[in-house]
C-alpha positions, 0 to 999 in steps of 0.5 A, a space after each residue: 500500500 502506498 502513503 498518501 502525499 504530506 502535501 494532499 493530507 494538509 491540502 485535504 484539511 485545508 479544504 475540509 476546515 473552509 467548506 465547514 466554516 462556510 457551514 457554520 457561517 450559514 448557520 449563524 446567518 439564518 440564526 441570525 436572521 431569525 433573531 432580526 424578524 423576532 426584535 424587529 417584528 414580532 417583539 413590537 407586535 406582541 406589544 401593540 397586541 398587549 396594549 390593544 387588549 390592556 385599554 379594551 379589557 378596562 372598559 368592556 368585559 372580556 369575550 373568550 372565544 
C-alpha cells in the first residue's frame, strides 16, 4: 500500500476546515436572521397586541372565544 502525499493530507484539511466554516457561517446567518424578524417584528407586535387588549379589557368585559 502506498502513503498518501504530506502535501494532499494538509491540502485535504485545508479544504475540509473552509467548506465547514462556510457551514457554520450559514448557520449563524439564518440564526441570525431569525433573531432580526423576532426584535424587529414580532417583539413590537406582541406589544401593540398587549396594549390593544390592556385599554379594551378596562372598559368592556372580556369575550373568550
Amino acid at each position: 500500500m502506498r502513503q498518501k502525499n504530506t502535501f494532499l493530507n494538509i491540502f485535504m484539511l485545508i479544504m475540509v476546515l473552509i467548506v465547514a466554516s462556510f457551514v457554520v457561517s450559514l448557520f449563524i446567518g439564518a440564526l441570525s436572521s431569525i433573531l432580526w424578524f423576532a426584535v424587529k417584528l414580532l417583539i413590537p407586535a406582541a406589544i401593540v397586541v398587549w396594549l390593544v387588549r390592556w385599554i379594551t379589557g378596562s372598559s368592556r368585559s372580556r369575550k373568550y372565544y
